[in-house]
Structures are given as structure tokens and as C-alpha cells.
C-alpha positions in Angstrom: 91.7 19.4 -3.3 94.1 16.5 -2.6 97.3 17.3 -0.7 100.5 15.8 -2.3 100.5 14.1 1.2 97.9 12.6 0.8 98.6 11.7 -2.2 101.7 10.2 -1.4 99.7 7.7 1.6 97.2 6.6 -1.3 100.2 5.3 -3.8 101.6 3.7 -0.9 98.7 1.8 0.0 98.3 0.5 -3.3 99.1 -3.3 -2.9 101.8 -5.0 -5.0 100.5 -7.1 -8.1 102.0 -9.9 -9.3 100.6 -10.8 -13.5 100.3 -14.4 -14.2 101.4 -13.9 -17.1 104.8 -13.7 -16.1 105.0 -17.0 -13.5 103.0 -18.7 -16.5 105.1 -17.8 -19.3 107.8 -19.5 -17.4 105.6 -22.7 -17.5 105.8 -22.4 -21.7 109.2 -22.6 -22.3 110.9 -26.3 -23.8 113.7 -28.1 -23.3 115.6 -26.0 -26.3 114.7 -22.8 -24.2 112.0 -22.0 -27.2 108.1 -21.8 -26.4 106.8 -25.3 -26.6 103.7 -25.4 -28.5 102.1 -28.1 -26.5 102.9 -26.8 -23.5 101.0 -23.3 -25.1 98.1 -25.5 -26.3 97.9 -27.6 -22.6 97.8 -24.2 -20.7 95.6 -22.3 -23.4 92.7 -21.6 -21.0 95.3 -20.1 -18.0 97.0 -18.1 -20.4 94.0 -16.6 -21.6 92.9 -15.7 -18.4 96.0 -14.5 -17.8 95.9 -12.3 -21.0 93.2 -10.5 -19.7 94.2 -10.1 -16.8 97.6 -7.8 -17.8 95.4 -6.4 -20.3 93.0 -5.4 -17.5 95.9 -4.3 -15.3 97.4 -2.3 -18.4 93.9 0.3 -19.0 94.0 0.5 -14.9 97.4 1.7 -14.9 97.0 4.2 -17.5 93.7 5.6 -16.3 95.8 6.1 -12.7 99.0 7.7 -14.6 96.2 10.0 -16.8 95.0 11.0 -13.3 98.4 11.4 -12.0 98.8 13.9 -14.6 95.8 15.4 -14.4 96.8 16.2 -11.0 100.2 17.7 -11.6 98.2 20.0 -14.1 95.8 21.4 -11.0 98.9 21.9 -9.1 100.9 23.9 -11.1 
């Protein structure tokens, strides 16, 4: 069984992740502070890439909290 220390060390070495989404979504905003539509349609292919990617990162972080908590069930 997995020690809370142990624990602890694996969390730690998890690296930090950065989306794209958020550094691209940056890239979609106008001049008037509104999404620019041509700026959506110019980086279309990056920001579906993108998509996926958070939407990838999204499942992985729930299946690692539903694990966390499956944990803290064995435990107590």
C-alpha cells in the first residue's frame, strides 16, 4: 500500500503544465478587446490543437483526483 509519503514525493514530481489555450487565447483578442473573428479563423488549426489538448489534460486530471480519492477511501 502507498505511504502518504510517498504519495506526497509523487505529486511533487509531477511537472508543471502550461495549456495553450491560455497563451493562444491571448493571440484572439482585437483591438476593441472582443475576439476578432479573423484572428479565430487565421489560428483555427492551433486552437484546435489546443482544444484538445485542455480537453486531454481535463480527463487526466480527473482520473488523478478519482484516484486521489480512491486513496483517501483505503486510508480511512
Amino acid at each position: 500500500m502507498i505511504e502518504t509519503g510517498d504519495l506526497i514525493r509523487i505529486l511533487k514530481g509531477v511537472p508543471e503544465t502550461r495549456l495553450r489555450i491560455l497563451e493562444l487565447s491571448h493571440k484572439l483578442i482585437g483591438e476593441n478587446g472582443d475576439i476578432d473573428p479573423q484572428k479565430v479563423a487565421f489560428y483555427s488549426k492551433e486552437l484546435l490543437e489546443a482544444t484538445e489538448e485542455a480537453q486531454q489534460y481535463s480527463r487526466e486530471t480527473q482520473e488523478a483526483v478519482r484516484c486521489l480519492k480512491e486513496l483517501a477511501r483505503l486510508w480511512h
